[in-house]
N, CA, C and O atoms as CSV, one atom per row, in Angstrom:
chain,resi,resn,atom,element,x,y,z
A,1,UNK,N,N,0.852,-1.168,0.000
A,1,UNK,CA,C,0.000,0.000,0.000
A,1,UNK,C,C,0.903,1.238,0.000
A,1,UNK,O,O,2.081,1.047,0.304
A,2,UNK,N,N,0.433,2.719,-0.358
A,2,UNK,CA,C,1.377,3.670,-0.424
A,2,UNK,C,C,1.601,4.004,0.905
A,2,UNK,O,O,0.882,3.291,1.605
A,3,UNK,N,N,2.250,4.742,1.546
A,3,UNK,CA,C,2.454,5.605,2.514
A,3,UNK,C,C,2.721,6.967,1.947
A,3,UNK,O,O,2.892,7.134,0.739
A,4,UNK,N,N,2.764,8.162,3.025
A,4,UNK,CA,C,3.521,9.135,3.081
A,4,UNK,C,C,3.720,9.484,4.186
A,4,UNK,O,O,2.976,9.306,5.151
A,5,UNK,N,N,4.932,10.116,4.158
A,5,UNK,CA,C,5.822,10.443,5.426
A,5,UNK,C,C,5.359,11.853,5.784
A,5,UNK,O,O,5.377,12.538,4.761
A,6,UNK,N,N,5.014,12.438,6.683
A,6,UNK,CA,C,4.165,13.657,7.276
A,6,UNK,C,C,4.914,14.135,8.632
A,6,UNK,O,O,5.080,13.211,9.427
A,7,UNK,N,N,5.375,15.336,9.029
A,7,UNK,CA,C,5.935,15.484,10.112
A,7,UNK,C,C,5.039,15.440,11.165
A,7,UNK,O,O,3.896,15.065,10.904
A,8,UNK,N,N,5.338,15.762,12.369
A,8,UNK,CA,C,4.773,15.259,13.257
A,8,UNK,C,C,4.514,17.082,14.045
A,8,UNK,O,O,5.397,17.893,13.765
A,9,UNK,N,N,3.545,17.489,14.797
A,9,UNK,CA,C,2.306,16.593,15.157
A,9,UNK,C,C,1.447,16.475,13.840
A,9,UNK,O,O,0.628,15.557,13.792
A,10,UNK,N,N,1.564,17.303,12.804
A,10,UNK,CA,C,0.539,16.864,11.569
A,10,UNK,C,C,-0.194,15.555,11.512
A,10,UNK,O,O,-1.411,15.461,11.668
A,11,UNK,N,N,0.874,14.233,11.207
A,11,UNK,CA,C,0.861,12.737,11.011
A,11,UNK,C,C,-0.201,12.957,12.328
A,11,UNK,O,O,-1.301,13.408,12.009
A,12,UNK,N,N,-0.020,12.733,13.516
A,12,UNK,CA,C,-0.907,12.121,14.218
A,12,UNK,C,C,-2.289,12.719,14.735
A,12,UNK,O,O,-3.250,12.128,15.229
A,13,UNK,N,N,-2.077,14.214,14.443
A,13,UNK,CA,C,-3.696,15.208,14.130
A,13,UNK,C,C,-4.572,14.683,12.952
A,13,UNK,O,O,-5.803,14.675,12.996
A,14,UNK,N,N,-3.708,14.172,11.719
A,14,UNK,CA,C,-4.351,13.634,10.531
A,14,UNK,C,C,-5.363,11.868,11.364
A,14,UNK,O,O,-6.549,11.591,11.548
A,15,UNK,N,N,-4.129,11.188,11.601
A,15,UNK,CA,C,-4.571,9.571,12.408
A,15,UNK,C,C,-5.868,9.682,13.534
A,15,UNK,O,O,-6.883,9.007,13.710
A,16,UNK,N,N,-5.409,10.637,14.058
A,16,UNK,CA,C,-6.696,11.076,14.972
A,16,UNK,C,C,-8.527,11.573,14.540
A,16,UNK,O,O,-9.657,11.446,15.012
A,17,UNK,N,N,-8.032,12.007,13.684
A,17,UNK,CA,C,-9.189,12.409,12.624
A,17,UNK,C,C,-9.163,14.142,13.178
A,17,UNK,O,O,-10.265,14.642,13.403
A,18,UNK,N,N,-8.521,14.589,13.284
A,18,UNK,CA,C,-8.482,15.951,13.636
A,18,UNK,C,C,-8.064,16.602,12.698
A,18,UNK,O,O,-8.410,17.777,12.823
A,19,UNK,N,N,-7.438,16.408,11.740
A,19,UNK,CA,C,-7.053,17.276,11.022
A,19,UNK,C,C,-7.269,16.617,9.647
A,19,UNK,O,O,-6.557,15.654,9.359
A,20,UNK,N,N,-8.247,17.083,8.727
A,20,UNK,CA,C,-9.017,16.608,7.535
A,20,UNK,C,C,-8.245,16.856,6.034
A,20,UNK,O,O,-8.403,16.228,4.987
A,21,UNK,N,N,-7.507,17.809,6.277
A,21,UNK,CA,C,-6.773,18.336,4.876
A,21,UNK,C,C,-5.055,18.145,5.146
A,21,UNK,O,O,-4.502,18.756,6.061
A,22,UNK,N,N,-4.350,17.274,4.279
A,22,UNK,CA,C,-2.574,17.651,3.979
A,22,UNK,C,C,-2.697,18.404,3.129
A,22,UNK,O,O,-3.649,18.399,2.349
A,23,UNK,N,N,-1.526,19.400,3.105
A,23,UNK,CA,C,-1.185,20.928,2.471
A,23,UNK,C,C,0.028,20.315,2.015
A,23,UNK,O,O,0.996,19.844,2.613
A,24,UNK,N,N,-0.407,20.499,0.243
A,24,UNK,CA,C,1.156,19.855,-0.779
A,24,UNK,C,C,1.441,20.868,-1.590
A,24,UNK,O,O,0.489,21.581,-1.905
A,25,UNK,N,N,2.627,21.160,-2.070
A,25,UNK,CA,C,3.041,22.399,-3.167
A,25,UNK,C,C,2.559,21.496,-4.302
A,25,UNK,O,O,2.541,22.048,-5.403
A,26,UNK,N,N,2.185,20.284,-4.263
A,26,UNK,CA,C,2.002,19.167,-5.563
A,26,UNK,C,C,0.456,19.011,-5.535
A,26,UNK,O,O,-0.169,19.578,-4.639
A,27,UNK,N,N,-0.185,18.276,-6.463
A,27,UNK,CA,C,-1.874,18.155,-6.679
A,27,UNK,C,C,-0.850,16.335,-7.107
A,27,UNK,O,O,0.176,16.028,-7.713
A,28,UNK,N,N,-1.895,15.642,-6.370
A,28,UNK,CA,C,-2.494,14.416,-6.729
A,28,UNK,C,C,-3.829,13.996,-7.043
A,28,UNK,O,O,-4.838,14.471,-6.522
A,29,UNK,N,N,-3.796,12.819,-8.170
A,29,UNK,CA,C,-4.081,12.521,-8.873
A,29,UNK,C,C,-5.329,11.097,-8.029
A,29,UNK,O,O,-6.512,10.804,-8.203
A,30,UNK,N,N,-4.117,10.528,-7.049
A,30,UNK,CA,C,-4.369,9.304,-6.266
A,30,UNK,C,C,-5.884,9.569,-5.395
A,30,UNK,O,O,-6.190,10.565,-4.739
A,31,UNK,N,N,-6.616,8.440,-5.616
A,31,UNK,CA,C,-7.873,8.653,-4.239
A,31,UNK,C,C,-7.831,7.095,-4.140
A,31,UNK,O,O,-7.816,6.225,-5.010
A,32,UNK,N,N,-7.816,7.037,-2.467
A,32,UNK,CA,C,-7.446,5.820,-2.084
A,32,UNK,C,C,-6.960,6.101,-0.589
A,32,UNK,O,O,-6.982,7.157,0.044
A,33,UNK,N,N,-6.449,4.640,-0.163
A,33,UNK,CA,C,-5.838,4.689,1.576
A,33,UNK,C,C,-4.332,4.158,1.268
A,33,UNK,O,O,-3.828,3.392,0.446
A,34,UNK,N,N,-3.767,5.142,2.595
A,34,UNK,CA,C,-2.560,5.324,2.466
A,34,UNK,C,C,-2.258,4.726,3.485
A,34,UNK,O,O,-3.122,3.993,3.967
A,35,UNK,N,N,-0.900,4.836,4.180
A,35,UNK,CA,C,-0.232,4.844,5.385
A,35,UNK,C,C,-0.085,6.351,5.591
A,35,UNK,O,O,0.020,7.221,4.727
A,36,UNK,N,N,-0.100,6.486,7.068
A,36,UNK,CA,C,0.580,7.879,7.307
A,36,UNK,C,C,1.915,7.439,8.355
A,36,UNK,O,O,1.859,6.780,9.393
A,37,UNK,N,N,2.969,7.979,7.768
A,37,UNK,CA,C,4.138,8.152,8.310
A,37,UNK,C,C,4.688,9.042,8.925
A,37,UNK,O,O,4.878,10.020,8.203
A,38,UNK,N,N,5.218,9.225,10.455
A,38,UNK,CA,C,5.477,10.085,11.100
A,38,UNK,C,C,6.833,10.308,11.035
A,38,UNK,O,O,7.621,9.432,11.391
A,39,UNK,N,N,7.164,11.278,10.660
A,39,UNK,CA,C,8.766,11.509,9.967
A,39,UNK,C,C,9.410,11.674,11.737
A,39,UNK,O,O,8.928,11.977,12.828
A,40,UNK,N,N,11.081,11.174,11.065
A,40,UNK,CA,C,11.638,11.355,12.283
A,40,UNK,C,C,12.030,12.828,12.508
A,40,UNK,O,O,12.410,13.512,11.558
A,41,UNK,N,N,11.919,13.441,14.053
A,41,UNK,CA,C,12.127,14.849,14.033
A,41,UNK,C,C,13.418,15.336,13.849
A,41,UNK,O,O,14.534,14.878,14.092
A,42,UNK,N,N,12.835,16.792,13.168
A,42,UNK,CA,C,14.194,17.065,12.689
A,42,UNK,C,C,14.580,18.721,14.141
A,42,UNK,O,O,15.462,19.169,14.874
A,43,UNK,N,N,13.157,18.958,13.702
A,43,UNK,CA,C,12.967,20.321,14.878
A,43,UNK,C,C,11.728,20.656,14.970
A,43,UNK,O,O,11.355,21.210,13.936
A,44,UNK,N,N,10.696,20.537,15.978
A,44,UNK,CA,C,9.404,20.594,16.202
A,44,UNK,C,C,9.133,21.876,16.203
A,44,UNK,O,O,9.758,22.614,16.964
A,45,UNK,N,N,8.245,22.330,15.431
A,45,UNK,CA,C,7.864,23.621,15.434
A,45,UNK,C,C,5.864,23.423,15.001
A,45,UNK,O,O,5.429,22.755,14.064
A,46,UNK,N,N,5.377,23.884,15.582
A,46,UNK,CA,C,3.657,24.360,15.473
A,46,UNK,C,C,3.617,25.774,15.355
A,46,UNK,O,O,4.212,26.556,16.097
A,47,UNK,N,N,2.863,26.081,14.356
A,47,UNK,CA,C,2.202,27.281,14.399
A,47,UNK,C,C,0.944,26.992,14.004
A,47,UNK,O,O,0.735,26.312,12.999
A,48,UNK,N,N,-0.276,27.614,14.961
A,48,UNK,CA,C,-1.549,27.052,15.202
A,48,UNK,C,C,-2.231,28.360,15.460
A,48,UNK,O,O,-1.697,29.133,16.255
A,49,UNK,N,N,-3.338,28.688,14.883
A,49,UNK,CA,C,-4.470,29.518,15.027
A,49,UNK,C,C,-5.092,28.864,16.277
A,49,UNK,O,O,-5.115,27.649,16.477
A,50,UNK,N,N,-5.655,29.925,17.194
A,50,UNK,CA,C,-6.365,29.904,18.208
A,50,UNK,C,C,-7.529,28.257,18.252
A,50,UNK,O,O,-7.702,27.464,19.178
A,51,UNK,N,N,-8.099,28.274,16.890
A,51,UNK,CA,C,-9.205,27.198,16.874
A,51,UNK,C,C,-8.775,25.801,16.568
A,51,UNK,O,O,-9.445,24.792,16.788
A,52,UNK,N,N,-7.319,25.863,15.919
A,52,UNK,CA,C,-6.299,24.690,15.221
A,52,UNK,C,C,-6.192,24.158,16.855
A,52,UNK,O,O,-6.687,23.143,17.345
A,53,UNK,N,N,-5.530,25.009,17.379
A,53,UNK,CA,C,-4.288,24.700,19.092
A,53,UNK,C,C,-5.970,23.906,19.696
A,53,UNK,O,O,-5.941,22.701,19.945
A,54,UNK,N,N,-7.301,24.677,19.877
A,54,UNK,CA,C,-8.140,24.048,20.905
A,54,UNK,C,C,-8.417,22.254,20.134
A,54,UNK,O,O,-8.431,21.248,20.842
A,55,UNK,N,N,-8.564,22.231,18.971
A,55,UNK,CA,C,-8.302,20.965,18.539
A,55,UNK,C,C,-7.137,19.697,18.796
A,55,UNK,O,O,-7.218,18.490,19.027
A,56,UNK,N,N,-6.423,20.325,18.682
A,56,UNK,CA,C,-5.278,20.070,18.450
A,56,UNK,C,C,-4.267,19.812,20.471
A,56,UNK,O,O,-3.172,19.324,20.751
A,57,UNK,N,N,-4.928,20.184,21.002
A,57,UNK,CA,C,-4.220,19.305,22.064
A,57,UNK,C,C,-4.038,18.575,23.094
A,57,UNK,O,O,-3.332,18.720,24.092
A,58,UNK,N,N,-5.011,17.469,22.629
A,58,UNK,CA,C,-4.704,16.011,22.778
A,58,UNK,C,C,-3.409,15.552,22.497
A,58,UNK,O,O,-2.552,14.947,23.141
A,59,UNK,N,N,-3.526,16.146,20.996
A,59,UNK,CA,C,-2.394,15.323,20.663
A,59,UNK,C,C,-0.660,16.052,21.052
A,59,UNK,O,O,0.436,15.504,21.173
A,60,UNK,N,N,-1.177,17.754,21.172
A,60,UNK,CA,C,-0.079,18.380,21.824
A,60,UNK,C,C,0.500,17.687,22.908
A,60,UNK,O,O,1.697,17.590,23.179
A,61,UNK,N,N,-0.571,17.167,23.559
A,61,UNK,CA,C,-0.468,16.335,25.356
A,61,UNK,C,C,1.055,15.304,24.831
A,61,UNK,O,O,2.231,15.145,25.160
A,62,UNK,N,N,0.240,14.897,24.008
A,62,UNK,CA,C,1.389,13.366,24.071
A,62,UNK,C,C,3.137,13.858,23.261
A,62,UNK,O,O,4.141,13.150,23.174
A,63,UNK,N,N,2.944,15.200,22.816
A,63,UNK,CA,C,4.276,15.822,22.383
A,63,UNK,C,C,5.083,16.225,23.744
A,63,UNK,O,O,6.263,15.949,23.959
A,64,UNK,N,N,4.195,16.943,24.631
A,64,UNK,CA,C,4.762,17.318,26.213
A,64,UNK,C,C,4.880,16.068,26.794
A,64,UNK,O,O,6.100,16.140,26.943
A,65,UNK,N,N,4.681,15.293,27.114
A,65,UNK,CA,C,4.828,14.097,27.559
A,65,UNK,C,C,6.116,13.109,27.028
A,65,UNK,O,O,6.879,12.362,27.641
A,66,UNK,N,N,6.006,13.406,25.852
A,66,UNK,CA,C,7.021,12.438,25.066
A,66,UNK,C,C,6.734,11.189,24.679
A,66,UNK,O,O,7.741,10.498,24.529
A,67,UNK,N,N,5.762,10.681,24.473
A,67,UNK,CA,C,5.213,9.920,23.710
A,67,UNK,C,C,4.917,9.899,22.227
A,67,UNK,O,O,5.107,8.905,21.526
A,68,UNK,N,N,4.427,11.080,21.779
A,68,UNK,CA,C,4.725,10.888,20.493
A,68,UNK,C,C,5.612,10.034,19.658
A,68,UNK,O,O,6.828,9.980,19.842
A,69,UNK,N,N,4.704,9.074,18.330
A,69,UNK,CA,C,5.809,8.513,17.750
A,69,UNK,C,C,6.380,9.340,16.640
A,69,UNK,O,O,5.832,10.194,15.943
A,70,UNK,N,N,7.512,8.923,16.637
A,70,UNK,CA,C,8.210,9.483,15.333
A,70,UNK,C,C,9.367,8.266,14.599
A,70,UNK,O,O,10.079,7.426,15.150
A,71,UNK,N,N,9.154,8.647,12.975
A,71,UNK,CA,C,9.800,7.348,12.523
A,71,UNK,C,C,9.214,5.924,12.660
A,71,UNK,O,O,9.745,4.830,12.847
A,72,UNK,N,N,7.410,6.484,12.436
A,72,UNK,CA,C,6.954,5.212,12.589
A,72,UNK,C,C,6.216,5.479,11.719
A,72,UNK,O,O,6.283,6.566,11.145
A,73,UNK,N,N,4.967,4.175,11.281
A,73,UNK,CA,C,3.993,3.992,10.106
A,73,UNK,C,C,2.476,3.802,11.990
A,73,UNK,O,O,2.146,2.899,12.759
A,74,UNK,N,N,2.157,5.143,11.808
A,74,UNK,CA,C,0.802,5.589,12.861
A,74,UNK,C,C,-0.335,4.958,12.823
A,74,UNK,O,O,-0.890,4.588,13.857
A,75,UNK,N,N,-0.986,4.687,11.249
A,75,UNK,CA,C,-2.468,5.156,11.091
A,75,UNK,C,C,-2.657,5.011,9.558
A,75,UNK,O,O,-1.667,4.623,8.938
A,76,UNK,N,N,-3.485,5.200,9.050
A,76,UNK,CA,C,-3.974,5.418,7.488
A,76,UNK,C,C,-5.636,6.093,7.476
A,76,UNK,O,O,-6.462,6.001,8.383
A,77,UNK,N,N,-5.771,6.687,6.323
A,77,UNK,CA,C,-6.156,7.246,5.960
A,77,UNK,C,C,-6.586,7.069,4.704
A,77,UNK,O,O,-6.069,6.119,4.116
A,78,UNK,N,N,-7.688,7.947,3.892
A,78,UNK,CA,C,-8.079,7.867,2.733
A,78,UNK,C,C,-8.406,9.407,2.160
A,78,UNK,O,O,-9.312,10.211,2.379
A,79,UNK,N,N,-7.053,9.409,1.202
A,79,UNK,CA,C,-7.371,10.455,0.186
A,79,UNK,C,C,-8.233,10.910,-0.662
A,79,UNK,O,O,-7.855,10.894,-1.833
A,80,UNK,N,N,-9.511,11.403,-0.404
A,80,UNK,CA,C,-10.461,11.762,-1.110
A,80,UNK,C,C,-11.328,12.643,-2.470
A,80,UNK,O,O,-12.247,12.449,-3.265
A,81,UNK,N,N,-10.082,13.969,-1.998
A,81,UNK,CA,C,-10.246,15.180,-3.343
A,81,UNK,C,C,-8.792,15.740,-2.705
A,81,UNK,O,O,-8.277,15.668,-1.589
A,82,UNK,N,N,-8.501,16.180,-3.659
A,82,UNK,CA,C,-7.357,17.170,-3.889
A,82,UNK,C,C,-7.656,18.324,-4.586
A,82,UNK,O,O,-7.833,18.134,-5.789
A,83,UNK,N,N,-7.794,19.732,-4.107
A,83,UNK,CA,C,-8.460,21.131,-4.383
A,83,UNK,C,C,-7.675,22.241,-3.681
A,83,UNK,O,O,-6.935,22.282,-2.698
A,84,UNK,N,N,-8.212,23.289,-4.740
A,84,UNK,CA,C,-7.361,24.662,-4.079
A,84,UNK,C,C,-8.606,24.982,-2.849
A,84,UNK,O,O,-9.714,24.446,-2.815
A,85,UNK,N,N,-8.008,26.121,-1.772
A,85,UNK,CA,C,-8.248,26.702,-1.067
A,85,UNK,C,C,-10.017,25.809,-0.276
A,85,UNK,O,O,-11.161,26.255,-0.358
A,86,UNK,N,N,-9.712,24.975,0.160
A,86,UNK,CA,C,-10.741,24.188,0.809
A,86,UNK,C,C,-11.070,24.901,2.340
A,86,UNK,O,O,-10.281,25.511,3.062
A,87,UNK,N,N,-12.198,24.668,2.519
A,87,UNK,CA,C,-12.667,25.303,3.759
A,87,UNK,C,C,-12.558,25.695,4.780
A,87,UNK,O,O,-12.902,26.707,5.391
A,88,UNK,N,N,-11.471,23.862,5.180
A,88,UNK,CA,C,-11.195,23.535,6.406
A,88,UNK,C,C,-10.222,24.003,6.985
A,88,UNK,O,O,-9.221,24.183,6.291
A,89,UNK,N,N,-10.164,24.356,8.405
A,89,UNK,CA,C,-9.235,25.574,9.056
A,89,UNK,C,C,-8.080,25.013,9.180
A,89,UNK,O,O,-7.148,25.614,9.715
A,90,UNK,N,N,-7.939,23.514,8.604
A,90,UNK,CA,C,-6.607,23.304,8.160
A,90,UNK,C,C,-5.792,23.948,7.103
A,90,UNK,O,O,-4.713,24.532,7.201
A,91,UNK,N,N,-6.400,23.758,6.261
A,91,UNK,CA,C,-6.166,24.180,4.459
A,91,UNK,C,C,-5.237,25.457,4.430
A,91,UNK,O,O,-5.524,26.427,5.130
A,92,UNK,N,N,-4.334,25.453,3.770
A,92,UNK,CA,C,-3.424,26.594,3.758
A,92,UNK,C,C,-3.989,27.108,1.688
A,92,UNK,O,O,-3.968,26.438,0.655
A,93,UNK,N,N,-4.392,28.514,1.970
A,93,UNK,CA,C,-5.107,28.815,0.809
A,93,UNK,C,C,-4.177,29.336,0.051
A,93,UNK,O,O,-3.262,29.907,0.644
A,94,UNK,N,N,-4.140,29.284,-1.600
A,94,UNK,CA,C,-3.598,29.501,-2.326
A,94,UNK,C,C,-3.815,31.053,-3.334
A,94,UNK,O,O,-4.734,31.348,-4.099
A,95,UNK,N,N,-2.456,31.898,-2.919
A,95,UNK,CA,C,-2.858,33.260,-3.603
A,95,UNK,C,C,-3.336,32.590,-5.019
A,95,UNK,O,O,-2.933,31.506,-5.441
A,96,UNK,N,N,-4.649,33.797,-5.926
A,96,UNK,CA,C,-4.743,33.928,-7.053
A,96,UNK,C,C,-4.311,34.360,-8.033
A,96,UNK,O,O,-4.468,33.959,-9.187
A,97,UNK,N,N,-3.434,35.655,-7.442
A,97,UNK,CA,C,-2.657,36.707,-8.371
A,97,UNK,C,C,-1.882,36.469,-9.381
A,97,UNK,O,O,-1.180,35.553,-8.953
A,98,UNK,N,N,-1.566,36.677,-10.375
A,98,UNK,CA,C,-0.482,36.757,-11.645
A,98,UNK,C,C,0.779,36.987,-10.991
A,98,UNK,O,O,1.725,36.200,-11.012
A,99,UNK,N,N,0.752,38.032,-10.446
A,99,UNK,CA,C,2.194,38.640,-9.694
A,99,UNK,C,C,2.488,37.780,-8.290
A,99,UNK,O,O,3.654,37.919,-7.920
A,100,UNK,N,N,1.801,37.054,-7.564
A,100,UNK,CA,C,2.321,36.097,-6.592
A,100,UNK,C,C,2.779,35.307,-7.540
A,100,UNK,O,O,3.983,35.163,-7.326
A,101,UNK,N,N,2.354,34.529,-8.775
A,101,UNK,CA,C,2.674,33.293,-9.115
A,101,UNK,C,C,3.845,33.543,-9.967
A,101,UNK,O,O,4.447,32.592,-10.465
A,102,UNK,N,N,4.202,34.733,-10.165
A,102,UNK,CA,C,5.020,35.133,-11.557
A,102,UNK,C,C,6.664,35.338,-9.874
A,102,UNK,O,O,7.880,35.330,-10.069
A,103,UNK,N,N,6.013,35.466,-8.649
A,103,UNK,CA,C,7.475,35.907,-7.837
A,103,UNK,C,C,8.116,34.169,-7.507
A,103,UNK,O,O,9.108,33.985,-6.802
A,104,UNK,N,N,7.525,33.309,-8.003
A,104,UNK,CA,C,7.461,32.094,-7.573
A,104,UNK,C,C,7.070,31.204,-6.658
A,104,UNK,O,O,7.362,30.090,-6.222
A,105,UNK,N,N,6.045,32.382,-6.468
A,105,UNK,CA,C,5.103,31.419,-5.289
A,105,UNK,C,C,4.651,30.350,-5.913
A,105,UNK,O,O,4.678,30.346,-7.144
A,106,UNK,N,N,4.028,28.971,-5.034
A,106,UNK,CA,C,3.547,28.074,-5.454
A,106,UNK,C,C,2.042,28.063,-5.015
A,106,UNK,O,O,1.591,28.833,-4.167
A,107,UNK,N,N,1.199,26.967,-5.779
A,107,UNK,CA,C,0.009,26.693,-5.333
A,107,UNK,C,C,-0.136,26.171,-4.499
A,107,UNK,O,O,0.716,25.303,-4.691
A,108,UNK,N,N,-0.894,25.745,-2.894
A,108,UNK,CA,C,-0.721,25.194,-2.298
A,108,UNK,C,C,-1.965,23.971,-2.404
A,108,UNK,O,O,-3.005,24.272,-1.818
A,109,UNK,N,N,-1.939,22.685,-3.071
A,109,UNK,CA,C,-2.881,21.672,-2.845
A,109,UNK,C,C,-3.581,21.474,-1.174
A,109,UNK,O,O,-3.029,21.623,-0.083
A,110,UNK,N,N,-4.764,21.148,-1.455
A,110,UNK,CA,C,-5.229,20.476,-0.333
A,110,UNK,C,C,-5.697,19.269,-0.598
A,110,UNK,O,O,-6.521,19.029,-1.480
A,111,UNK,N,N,-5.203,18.470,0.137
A,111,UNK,CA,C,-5.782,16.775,-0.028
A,111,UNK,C,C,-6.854,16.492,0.737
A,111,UNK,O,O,-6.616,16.370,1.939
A,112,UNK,N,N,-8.041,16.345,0.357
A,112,UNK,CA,C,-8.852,15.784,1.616
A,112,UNK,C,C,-8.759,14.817,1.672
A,112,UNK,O,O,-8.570,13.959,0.810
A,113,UNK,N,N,-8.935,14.761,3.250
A,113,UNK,CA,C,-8.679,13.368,3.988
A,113,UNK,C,C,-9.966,12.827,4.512
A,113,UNK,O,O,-10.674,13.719,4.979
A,114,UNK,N,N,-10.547,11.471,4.583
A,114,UNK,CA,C,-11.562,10.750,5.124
A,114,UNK,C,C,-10.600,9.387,6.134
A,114,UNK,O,O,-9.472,8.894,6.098
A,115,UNK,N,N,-11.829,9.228,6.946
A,115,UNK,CA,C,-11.556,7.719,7.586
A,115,UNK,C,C,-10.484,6.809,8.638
A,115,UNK,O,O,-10.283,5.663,9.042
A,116,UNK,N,N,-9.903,8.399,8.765
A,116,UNK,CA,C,-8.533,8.170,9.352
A,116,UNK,C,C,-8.641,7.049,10.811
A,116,UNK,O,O,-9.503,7.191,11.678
A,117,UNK,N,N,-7.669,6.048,10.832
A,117,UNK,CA,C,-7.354,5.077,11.916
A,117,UNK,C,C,-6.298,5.294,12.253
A,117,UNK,O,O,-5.464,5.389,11.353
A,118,UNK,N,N,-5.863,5.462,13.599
A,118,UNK,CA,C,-5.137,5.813,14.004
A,118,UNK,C,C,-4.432,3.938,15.037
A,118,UNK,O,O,-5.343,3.435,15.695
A,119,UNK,N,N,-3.617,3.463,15.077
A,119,UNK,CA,C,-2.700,2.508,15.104
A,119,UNK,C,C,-2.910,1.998,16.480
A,119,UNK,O,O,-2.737,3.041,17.110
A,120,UNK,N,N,-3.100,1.324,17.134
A,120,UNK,CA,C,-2.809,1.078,18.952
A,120,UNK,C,C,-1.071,0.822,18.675
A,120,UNK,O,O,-0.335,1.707,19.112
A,121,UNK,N,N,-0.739,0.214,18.309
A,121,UNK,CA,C,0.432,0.411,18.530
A,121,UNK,C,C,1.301,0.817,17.019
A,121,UNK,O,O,1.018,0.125,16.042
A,122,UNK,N,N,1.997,1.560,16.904
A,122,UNK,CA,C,2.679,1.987,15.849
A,122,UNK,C,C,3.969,0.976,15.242
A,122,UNK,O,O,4.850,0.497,15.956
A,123,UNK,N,N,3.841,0.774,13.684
A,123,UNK,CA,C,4.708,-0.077,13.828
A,123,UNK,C,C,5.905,0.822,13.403
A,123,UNK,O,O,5.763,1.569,12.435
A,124,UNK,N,N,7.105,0.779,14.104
A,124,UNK,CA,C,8.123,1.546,14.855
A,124,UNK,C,C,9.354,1.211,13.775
A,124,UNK,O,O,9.395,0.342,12.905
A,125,UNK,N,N,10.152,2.023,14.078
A,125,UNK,CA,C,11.777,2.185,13.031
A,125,UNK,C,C,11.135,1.858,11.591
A,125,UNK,O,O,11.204,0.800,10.967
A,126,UNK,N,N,10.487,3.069,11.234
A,126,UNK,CA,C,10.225,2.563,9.468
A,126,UNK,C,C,11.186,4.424,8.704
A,126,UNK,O,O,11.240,5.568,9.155
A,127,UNK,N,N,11.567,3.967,7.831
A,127,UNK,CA,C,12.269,4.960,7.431
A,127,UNK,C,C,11.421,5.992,6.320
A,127,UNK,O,O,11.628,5.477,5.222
A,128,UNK,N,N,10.963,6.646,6.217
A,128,UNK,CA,C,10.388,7.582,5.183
A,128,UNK,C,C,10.986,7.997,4.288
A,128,UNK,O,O,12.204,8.105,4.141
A,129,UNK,N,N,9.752,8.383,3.310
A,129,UNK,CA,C,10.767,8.993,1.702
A,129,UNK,C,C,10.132,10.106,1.187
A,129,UNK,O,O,8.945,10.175,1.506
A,130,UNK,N,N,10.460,10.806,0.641
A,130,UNK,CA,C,9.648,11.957,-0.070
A,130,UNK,C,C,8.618,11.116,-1.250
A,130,UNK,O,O,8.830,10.099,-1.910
A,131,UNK,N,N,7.257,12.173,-1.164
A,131,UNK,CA,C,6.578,12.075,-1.865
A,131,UNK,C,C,5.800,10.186,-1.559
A,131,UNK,O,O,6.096,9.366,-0.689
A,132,UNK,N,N,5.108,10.128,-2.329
A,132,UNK,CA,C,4.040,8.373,-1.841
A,132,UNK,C,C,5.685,7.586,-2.042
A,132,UNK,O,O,6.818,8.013,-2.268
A,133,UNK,N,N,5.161,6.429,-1.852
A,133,UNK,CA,C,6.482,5.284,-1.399
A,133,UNK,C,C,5.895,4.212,-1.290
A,133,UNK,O,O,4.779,4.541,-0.889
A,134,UNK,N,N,5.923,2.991,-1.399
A,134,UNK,CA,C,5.400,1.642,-0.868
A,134,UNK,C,C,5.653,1.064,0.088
A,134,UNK,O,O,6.865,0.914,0.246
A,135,UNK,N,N,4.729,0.442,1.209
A,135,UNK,CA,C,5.203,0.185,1.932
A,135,UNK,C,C,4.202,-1.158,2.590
A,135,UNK,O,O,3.085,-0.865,3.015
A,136,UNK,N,N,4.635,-2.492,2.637
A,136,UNK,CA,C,4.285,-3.538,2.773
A,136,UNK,C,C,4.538,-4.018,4.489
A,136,UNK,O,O,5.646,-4.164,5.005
A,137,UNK,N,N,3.346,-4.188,5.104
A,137,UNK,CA,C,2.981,-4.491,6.146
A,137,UNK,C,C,3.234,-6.521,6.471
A,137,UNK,O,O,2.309,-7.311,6.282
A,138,UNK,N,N,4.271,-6.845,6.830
A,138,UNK,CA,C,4.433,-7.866,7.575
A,138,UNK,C,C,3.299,-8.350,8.662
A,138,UNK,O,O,3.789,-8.639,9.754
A,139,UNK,N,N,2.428,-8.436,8.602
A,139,UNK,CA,C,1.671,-8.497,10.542
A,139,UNK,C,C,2.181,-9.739,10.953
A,139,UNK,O,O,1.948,-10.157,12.087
């Protein structure tokens, strides 16, 4: 099945079902279930709107705590639509302008997400890759 590798807390706001949209400079094509992969950290950083953060920390809890996984395969999910500027107070919206796109700004995709399962236990030391990847589940 594919995976993608997602930093963290993203990956596990997505597994949780909290967070409905991934934000890609790319548009896919794919609708289907993935893996979500929690990249290993490189440097944790959140920036969260007031209504994102009240969602959003549960899963903050388990970052203060230290539980969070990272460098693992979490959860999956199902990619549903891929669209500009979607509703959800996830969605990072994409300028329209000639002159943003001409300074080299990019478009920013939104993937919607459905169905998300989130893992009881994560299966642990999996290495991530840019962009989808395959990734075959041993149980």
């Amino acid at each position: 099945m594919k995976a993608l590798t997602i930093k963290q807390p993203w990956a596990s706001l997505i597994a949780h079902g909290i967070k409905d949209v991934e934000n890609r400079t790319w548009k896919t094509n794919y609708r289907g279930r993935i893996y979500i992969h929690a990249s290993t950290p490189r440097k944790f950083k959140v920036d969260l709107t007031d209504d994102q953060t009240r969602l959003a920390l549960p899963v903050l809890q388990t970052a203060m705590e230290g539980t969070m996984a990272f460098g693992a395969i979490i959860g999956e999910v199902d990619i549903v639509d891929c669209v500009l500027n979607h509703p959800s107070i996830w969605a990072e919206k994409s300028m329209a302008s000639k002159d943003w796109q001409k300074e080299g700004n990019l478009y920013v995709y939104n993937w919607v997400l459905a169905n998300p399962v989130l893992y009881d236990e994560p299966i642990l030391e999996v290495k991530g890759k840019l962009s989808f990847w395959e990734f075959d589940v041993a149980w």
